[in-house]
C-alpha positions as CSV (number, residue, x, y, z in Angstrom):
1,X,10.8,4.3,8.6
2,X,8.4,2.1,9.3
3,X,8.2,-0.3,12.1
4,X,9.2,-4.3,11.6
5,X,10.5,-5.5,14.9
6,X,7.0,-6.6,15.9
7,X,4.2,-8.3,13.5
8,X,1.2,-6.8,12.5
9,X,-2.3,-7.5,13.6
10,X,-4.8,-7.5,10.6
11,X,-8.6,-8.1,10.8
12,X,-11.7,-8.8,8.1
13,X,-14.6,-8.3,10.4
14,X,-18.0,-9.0,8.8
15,X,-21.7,-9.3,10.2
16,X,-21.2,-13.4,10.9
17,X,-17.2,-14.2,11.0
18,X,-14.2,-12.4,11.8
19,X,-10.8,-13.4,10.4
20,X,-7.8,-12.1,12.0
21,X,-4.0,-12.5,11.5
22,X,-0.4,-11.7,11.8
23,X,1.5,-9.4,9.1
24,X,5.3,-9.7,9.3
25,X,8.0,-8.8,6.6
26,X,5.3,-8.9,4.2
27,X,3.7,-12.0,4.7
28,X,0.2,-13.0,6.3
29,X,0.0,-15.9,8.7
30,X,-1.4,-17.4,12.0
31,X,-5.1,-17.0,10.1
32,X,-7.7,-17.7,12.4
33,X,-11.5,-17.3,11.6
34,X,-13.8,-16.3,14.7
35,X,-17.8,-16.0,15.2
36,X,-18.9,-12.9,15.9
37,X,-21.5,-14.2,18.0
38,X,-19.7,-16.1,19.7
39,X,-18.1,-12.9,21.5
40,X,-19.4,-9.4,23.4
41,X,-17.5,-7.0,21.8
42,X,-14.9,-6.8,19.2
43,X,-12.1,-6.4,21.7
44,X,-13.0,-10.0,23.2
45,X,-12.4,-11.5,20.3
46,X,-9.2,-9.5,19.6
47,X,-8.0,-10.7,23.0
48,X,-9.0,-14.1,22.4
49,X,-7.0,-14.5,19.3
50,X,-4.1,-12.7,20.8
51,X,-4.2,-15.5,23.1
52,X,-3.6,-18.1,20.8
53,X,-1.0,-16.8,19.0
54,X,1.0,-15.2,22.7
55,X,2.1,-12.9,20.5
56,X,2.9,-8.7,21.4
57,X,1.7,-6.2,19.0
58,X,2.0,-2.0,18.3
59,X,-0.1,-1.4,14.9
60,X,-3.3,-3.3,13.8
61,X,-5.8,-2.7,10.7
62,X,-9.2,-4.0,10.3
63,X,-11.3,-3.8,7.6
64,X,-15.1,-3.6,8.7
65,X,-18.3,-4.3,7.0
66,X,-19.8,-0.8,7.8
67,X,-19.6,3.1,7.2
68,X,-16.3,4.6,9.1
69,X,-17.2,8.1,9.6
70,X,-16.4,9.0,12.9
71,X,-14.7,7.8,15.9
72,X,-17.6,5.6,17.0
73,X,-18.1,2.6,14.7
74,X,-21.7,0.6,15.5
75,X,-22.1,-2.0,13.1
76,X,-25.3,-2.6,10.9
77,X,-25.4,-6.4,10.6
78,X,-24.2,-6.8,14.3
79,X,-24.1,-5.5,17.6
80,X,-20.6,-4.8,17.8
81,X,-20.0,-0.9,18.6
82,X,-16.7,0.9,20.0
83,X,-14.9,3.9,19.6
84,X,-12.0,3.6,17.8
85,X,-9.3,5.8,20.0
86,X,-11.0,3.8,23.2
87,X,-10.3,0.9,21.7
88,X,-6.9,1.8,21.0
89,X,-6.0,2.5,24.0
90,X,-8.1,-0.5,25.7
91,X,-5.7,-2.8,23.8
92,X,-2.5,-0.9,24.4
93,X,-1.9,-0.1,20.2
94,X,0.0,2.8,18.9
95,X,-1.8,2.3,15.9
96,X,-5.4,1.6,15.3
97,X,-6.6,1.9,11.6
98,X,-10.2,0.8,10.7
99,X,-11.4,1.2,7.3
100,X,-14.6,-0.4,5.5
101,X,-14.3,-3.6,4.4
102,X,-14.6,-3.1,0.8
103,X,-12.3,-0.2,1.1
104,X,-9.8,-3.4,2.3
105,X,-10.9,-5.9,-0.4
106,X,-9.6,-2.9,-3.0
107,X,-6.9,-2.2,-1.7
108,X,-6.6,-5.7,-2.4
109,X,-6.7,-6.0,-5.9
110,X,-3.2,-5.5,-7.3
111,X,-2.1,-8.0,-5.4
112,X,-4.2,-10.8,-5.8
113,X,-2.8,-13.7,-8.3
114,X,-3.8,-13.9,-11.5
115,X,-4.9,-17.9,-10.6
116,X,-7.2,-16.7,-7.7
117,X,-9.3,-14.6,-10.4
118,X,-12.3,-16.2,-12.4
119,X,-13.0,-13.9,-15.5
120,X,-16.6,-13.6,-17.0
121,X,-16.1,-11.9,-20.3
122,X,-14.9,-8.5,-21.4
123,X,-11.9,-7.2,-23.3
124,X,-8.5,-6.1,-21.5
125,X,-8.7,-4.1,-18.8
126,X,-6.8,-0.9,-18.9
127,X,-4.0,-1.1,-15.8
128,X,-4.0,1.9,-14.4
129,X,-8.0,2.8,-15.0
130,X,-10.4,3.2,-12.1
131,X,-11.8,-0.8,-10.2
132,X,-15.0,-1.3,-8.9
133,X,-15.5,-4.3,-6.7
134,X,-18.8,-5.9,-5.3
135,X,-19.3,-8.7,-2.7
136,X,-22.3,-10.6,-1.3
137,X,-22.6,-12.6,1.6
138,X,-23.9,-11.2,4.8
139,X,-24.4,-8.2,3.0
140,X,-23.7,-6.4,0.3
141,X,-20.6,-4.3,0.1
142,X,-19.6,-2.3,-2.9
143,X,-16.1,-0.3,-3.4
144,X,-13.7,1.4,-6.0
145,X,-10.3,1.5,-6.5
146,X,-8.3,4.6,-8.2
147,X,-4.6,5.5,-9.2
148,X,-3.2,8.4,-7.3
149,X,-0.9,10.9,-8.5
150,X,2.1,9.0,-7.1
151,X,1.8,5.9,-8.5
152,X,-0.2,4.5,-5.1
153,X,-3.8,3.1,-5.1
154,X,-6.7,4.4,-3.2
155,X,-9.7,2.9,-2.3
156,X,-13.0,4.8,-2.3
157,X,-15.4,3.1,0.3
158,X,-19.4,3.3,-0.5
159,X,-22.5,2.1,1.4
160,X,-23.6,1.0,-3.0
161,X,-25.0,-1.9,-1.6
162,X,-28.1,0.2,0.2
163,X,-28.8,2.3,-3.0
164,X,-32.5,1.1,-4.4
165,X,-33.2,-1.8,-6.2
166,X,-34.5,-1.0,-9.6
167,X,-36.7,-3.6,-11.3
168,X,-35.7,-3.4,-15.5
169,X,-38.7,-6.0,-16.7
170,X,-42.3,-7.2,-15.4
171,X,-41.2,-10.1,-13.5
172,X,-38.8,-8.1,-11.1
173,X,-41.6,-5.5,-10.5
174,X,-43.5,-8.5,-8.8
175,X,-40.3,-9.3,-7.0
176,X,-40.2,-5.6,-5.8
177,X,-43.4,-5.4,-5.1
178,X,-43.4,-8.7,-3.4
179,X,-40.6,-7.5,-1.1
180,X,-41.9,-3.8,-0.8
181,X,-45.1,-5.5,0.9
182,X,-42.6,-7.2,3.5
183,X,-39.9,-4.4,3.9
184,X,-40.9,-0.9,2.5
185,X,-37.7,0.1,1.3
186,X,-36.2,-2.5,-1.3
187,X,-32.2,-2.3,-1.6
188,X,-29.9,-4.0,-3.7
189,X,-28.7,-5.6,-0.9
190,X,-32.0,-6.9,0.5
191,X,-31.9,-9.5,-2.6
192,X,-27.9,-10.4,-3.0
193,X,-27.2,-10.8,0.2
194,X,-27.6,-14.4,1.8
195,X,-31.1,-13.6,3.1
196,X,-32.0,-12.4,-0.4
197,X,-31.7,-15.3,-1.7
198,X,-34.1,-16.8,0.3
199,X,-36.4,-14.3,-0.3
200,X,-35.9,-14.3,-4.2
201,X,-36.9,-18.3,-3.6
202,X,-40.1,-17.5,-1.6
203,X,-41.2,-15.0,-4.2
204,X,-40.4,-17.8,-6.9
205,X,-42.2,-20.5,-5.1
206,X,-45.3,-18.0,-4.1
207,X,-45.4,-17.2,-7.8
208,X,-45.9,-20.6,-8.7
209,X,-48.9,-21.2,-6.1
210,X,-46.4,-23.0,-3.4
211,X,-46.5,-19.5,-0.8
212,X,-44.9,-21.4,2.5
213,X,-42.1,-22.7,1.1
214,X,-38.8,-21.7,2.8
215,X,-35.1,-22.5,2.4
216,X,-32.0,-21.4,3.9
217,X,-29.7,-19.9,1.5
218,X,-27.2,-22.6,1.3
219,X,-29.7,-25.2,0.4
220,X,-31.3,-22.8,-2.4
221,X,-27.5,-22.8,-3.8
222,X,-27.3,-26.5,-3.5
223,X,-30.4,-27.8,-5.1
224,X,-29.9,-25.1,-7.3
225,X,-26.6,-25.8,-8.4
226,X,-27.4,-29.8,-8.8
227,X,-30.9,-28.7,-10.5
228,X,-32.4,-31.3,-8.4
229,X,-34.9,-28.6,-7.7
230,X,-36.5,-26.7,-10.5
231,X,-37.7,-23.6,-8.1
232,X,-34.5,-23.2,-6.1
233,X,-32.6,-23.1,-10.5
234,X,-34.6,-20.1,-11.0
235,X,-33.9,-18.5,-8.2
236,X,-30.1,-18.8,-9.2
237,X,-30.8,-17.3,-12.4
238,X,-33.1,-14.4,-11.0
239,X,-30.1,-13.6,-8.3
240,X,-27.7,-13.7,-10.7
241,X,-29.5,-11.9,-13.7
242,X,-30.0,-9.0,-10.9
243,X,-26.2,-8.9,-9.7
244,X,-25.6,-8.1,-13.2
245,X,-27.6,-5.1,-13.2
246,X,-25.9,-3.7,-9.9
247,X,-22.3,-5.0,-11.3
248,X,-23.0,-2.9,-13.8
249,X,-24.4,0.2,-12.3
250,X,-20.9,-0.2,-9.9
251,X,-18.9,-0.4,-13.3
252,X,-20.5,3.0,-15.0
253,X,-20.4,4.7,-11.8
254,X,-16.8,4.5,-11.0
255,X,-15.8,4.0,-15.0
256,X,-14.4,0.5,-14.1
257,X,-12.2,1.0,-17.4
258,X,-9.5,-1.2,-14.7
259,X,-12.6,-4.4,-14.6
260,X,-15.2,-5.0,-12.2
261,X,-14.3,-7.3,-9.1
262,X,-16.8,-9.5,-7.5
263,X,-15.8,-10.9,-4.0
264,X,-17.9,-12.2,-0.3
265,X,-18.9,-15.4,0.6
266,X,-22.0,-16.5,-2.6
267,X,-20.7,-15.6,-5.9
268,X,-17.6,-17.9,-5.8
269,X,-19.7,-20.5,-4.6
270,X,-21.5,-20.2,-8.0
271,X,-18.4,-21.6,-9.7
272,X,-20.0,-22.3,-13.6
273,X,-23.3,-21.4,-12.9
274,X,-22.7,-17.1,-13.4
275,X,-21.1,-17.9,-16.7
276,X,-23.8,-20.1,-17.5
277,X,-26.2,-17.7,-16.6
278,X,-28.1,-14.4,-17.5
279,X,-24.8,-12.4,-15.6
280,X,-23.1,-11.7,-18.4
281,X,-26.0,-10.9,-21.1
282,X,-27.4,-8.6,-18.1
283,X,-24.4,-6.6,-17.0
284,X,-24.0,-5.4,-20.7
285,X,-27.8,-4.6,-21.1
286,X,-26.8,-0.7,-20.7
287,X,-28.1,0.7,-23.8
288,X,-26.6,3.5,-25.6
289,X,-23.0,2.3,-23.3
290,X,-23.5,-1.1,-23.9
291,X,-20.7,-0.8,-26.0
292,X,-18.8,0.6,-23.1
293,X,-19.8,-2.5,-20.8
294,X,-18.7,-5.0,-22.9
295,X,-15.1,-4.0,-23.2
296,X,-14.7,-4.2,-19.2
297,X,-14.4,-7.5,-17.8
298,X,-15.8,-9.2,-14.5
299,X,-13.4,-11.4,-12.2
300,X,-14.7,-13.0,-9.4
301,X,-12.5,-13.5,-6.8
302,X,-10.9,-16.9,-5.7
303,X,-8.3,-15.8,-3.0
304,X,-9.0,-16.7,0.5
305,X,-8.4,-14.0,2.0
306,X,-7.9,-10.7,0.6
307,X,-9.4,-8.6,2.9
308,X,-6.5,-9.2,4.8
309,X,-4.0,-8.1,2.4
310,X,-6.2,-5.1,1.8
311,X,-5.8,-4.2,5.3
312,X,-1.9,-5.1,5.1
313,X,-1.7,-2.8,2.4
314,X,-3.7,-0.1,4.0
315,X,-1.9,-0.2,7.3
316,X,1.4,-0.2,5.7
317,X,0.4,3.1,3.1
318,X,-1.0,4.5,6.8
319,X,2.7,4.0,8.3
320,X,4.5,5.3,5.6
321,X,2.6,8.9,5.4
322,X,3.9,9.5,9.1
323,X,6.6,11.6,10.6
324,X,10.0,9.8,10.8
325,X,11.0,8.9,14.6
């Protein structure tokens, strides 16, 4: 039987923020959002927000934005690094789960309301079919969802987000080529993640003859958005013509029959503007399974934090799979 006399301690921890909270009888509270760089090491800021909520724990979950394949975990877009049974013990848990972040956000996506879900096109999704789910913000995370045998889900983490971007006309060879000069390698995350966008605005602007101009990604989004600034629209509609191709690539790989879930920090700050844009038109631009892509449908993700409840979910399927006291 599980445990319930104490709460739970749940964690999203991502390259820029980490968001931490209490699980008990089923419900997430005490949210508090944390810097990362405003901290050493992950246990610091587990201590620190501990201390403001003087409250005892035995079992904690985190979902992590990078690979977990071994007991050491050293992040990619931080310097946070630990092993996992050290940090247990450090922090006096009897349980310690960590799991990739995406592998939380999936775990996720039963449970999320139907209100907290944006939908860009498709047909019906089939219930119990196979999930992808994609997020950009600090970087770019990609992850599945599948039905098990017993009625459960299970979430498939991925590193999708480092696989190679692959330009499908002439104007996103130039784009590639104009971050290949920079970077060498060219992943799909090096364009949809925050810093991508910046760099999808440079390459606009240098293509237009105005090489120099720099924005930071929140002001792209903004004079984008407002189409006060003709440069920083088109750099909307590039990012989002080329999430489409990887949303896409995500759905056919896993057979997202179930829909294709978009979550992080950027897209849901679109609101209108990936409806409005070449997203849609480009995600179905499969060819031969065109047909296929069509029927699945995209929802981006409203919730605030579902991470969390991925974690939740994950720690509680964890718990239940052991030996009874």
């Amino acid at each position: 039987m599980m445990p319930t006399s104490l709460p739970y301690l749940l964690a999203d921890i991502g390259g820029t923020n980490a968001r931490f909270a209490l699980q008990q009888d089923g419900r997430i509270g005490e949210i508090r959002v944390l810097a990362c760089a405003d901290y050493p090491s992950l246990q610091d800021a587990m201590r620190a927000y501990l201390r403001t909520t003087s409250t005892e724990v035995r079992h904690a979950a985190i979902g992590i934005a990078n690979p977990v394949y071994t007991d050491r975990v050293r992040m990619t877009n931080h310097h946070w690094e630990f092993s996992i049974e050290a940090l247990r013990r450090e922090m006096g848990l009897e349980t310690f789960l960590v799991m990739n972040d995406f592998a939380a956000l999936a775990l996720s996506l039963p449970y999320l309301p139907e209100q907290e879900l944006r939908r860009i096109g498709g047909g019906q999704a089939e219930p119990r079919a196979a999930r992808g789910v994609v997020g950009a913000g600090t970087g770019l995370g990609v992850g599945a969802l599948v039905a098990a045998a017993d009625g459960s889900w299970q979430a498939v983490a991925g590193e999708g987000g480092h696989v190679s971007f692959s330009p499908v006309d002439e104007e996103e060879v130039e784009l590639w080529r104009f971050a290949h000069a920079r970077y060498g390698h060219v992943s799909a995350e090096r364009l949809l993640q925050g810093r991508g966008l910046e760099l999808i605005h440079e390459w606009v602007c240098s293509s237009a003859g105005k090489a120099g101009t720099a924005l930071p990604a929140a002001r792209v989004t903004e004079l984008g958005l407002s189409g006060a600034d003709a440069s920083c629209r088109r750099s909307l509609e590039v990012y989002c013509r080329i999430l489409g191709t990887v949303a896409a690539n995500v759905a056919l790989t896993v057979d997202a029959r179930g829909g294709l879930y978009i979550g992080g920090g950027i897209v849901p700050r679109l609101g209108d503007f990936v409806e409005q844009s070449s997203f849609r038109a480009r995600f179905e631009d499969k060819g031969r399974l065109s047909v296929l892509l069509a029927r699945i449908p995209v929802l981006v993700i409203h919730s605030p934090w579902p991470a969390l409840i991925g974690a939740g979910v994950g720690l509680r399927q964890y718990l239940e799979r052991q030996p009874h006291a």
